[in-house]
DRENPA-3360 file (N, C-alpha, C; in nm, 2 decimals, always signed):
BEGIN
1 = XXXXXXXX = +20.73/+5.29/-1.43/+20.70/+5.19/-1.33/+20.78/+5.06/-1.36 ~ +20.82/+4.98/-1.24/+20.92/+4.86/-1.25/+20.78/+4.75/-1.21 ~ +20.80/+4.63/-1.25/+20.75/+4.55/-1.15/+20.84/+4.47/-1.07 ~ +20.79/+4.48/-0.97/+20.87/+4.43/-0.84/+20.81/+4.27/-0.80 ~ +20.92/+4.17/-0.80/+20.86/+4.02/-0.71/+20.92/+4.03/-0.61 ~ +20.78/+4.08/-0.43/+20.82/+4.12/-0.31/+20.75/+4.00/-0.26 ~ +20.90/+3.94/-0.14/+20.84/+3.82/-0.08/+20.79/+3.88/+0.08 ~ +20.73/+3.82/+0.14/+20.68/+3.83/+0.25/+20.66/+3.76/+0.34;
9 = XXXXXXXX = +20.73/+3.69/+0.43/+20.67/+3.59/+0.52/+20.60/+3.60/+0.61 ~ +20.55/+3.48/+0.69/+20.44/+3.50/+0.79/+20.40/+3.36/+0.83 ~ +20.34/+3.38/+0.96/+20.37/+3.25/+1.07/+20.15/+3.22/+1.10 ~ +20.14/+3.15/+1.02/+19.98/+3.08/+1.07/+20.00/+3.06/+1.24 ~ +19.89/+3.14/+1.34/+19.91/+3.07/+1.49/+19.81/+2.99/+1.54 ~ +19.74/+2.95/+1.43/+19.61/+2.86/+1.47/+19.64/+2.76/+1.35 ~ +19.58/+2.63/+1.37/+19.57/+2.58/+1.22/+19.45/+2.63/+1.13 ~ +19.56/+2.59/+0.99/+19.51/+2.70/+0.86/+19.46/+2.60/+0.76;
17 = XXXXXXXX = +19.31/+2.56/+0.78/+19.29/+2.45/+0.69/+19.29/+2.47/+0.51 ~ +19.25/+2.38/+0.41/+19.26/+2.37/+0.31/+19.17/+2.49/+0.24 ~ +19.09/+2.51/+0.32/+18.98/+2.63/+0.28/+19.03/+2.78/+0.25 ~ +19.10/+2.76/+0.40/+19.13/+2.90/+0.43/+19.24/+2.92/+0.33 ~ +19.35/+2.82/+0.29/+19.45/+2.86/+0.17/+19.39/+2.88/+0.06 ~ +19.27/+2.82/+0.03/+19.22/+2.86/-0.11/+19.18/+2.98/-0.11 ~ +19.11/+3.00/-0.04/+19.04/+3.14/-0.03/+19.15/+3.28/-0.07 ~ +19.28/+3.23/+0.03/+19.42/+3.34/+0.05/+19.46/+3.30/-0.08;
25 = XXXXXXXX = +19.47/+3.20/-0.17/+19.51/+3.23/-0.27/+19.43/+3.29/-0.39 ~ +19.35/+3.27/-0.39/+19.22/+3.34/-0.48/+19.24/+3.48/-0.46 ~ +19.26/+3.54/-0.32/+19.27/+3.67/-0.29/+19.39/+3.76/-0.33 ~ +19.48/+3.68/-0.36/+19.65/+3.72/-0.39/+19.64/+3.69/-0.56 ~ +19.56/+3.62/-0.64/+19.57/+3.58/-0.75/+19.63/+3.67/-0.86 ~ +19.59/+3.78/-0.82/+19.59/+3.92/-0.94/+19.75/+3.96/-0.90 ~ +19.79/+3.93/-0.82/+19.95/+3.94/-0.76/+20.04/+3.83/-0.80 ~ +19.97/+3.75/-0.83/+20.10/+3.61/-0.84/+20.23/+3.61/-0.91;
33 = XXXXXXXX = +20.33/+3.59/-0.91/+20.43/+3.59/-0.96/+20.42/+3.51/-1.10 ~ +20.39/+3.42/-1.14/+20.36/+3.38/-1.23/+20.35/+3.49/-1.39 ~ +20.33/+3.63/-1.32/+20.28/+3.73/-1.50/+20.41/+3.76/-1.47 ~ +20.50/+3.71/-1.44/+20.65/+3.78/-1.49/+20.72/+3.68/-1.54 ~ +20.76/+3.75/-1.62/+20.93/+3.62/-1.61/+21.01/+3.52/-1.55 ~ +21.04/+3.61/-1.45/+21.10/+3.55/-1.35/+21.06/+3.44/-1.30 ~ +20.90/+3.48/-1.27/+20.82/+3.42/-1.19/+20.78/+3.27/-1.26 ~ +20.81/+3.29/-1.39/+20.77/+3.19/-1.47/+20.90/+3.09/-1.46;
41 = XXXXXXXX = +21.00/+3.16/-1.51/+21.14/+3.09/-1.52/+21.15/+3.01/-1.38 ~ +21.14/+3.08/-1.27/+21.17/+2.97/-1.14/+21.05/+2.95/-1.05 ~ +20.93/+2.93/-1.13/+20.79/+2.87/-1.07/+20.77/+2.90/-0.95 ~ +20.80/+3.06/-0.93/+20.75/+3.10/-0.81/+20.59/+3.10/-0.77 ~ +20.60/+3.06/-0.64/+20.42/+3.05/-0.63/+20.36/+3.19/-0.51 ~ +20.23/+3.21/-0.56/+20.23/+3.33/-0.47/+20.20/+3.28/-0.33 ~ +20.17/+3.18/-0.28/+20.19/+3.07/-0.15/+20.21/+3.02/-0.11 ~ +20.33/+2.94/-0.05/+20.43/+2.84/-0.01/+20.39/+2.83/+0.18;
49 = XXXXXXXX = +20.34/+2.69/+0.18/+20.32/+2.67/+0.32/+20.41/+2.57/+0.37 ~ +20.50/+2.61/+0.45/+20.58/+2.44/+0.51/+20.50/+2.39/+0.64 ~ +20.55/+2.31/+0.64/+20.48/+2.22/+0.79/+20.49/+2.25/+0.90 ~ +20.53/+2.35/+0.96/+20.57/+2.40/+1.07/+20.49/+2.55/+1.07 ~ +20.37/+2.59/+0.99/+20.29/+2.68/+1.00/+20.35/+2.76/+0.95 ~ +20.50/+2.75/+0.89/+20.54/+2.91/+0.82/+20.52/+2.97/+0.75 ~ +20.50/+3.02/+0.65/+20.43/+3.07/+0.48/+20.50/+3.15/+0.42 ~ +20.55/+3.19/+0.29/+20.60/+3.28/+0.26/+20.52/+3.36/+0.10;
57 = XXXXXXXX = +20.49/+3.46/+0.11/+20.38/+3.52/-0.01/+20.48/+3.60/-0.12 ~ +20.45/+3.54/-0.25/+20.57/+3.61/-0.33/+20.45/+3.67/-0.43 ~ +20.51/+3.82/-0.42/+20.39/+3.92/-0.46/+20.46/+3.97/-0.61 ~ +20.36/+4.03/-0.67/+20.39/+4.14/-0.80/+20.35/+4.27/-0.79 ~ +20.41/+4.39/-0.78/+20.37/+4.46/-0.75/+20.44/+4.57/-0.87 ~ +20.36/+4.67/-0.94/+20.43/+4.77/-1.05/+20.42/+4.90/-0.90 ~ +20.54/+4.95/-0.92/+20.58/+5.10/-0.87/+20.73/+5.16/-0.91 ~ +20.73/+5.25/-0.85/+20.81/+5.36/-0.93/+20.96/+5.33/-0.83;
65 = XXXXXXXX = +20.89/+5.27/-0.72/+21.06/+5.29/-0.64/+21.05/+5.17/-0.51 ~ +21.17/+5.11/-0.48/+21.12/+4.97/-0.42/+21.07/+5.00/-0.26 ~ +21.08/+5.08/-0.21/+21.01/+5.13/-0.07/+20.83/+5.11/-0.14 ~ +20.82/+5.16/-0.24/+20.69/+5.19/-0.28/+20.61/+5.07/-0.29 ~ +20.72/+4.95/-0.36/+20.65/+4.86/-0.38/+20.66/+4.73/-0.25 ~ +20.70/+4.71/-0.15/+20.75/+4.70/-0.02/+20.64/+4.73/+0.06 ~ +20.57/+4.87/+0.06/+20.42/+4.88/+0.10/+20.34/+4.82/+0.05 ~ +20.32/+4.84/-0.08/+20.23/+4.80/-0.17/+20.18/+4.61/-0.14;
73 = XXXXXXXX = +20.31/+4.54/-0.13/+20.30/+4.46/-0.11/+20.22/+4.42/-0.02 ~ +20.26/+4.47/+0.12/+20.28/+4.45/+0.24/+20.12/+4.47/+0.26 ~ +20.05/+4.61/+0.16/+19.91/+4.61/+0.16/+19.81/+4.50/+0.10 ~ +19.89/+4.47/+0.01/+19.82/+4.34/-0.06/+19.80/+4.20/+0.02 ~ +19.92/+4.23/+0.07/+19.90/+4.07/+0.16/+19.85/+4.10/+0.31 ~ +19.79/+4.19/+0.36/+19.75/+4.20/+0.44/+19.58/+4.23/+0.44 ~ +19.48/+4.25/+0.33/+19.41/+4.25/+0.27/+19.36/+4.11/+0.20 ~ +19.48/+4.07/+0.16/+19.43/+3.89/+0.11/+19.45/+3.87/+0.26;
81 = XXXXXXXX = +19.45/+3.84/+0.35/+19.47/+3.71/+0.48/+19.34/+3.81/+0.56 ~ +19.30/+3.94/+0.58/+19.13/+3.99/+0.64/+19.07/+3.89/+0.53 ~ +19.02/+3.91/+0.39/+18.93/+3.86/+0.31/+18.96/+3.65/+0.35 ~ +19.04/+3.63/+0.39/+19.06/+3.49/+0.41/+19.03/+3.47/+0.60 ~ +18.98/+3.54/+0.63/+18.94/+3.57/+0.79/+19.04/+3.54/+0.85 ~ +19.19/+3.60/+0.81/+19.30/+3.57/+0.92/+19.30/+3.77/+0.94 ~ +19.42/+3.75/+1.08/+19.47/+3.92/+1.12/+19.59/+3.91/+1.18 ~ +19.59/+4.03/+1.21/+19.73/+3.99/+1.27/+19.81/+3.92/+1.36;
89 = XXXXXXXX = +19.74/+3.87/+1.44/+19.76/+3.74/+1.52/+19.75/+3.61/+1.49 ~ +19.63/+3.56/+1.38/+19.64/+3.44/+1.32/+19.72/+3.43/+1.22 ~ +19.80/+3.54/+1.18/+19.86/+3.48/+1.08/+20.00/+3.63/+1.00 ~ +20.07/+3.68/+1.17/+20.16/+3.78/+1.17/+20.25/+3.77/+1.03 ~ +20.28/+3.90/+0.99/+20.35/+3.87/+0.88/+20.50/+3.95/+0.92 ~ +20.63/+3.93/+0.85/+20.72/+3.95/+0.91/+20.79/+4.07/+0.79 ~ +20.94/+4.14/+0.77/+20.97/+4.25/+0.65/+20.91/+4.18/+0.49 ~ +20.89/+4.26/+0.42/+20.82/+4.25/+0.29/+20.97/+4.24/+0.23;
97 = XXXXXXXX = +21.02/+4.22/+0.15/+21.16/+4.23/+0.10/+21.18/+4.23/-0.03 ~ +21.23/+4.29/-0.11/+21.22/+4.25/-0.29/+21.33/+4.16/-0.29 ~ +21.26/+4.09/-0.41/+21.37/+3.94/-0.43/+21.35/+3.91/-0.60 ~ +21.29/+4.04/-0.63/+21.33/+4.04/-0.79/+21.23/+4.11/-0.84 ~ +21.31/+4.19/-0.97/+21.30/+4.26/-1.03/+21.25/+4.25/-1.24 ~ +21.14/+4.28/-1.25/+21.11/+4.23/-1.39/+21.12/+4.35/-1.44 ~ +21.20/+4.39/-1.56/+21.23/+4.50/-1.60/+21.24/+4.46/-1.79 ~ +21.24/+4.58/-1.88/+21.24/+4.52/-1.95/+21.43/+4.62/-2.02;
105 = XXX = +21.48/+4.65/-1.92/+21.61/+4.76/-1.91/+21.69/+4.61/-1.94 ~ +21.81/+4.66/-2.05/+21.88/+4.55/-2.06/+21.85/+4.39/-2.15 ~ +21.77/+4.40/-2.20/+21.66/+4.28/-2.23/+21.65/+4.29/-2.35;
% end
């Protein structure tokens, strides 16, 4: 198993108050970038909201092969935004993409 940091974006289409981000972060918590390296070295956060309603979710995900973890992601963050009462229209998410890799090959 690799662990994978898979980002994910996604567009809030209603406003998304201070509640509802706590809640989506609470629900992503066990995912946060933060238990890696990487995540630590460039203070990646597992929520980044800009002002213009955009968001982008930067996940942890352990699997065997990056399609695998791509879903996985893609499950995770679509599961934290139901538990935070968003769907797919309040809060569409766009490709899951890996943007890093925590390995301990080479190290």
């Amino acid at each position: 198993m690799t662990t994978y940091v898979i980002t994910v974006p996604g567009t809030f289409t209603a406003g998304v108050g201070a509640d509802t981000r706590e809640v989506l972060g609470r629900a992503l918590r066990p995912a946060d970038p933060h238990s890696t390296r990487m995540g630590n070295t460039e203070d990646l956060d597992v929520l980044s909201v800009n002002e213009d309603d955009t968001f982008t979710l930067r996940l942890t995900v352990d699997a065997d092969t990056g399609p695998h973890a791509e879903q996985e992601a893609r499950r995770l963050a679509d599961s934290a935004l139901r538990s935070a009462g968003l769907d797919e229209n309040t809060a569409p998410l766009g490709p899951a993409v890996i943007t890093g890799i925590d390995s301990e090959v080479g190290g």
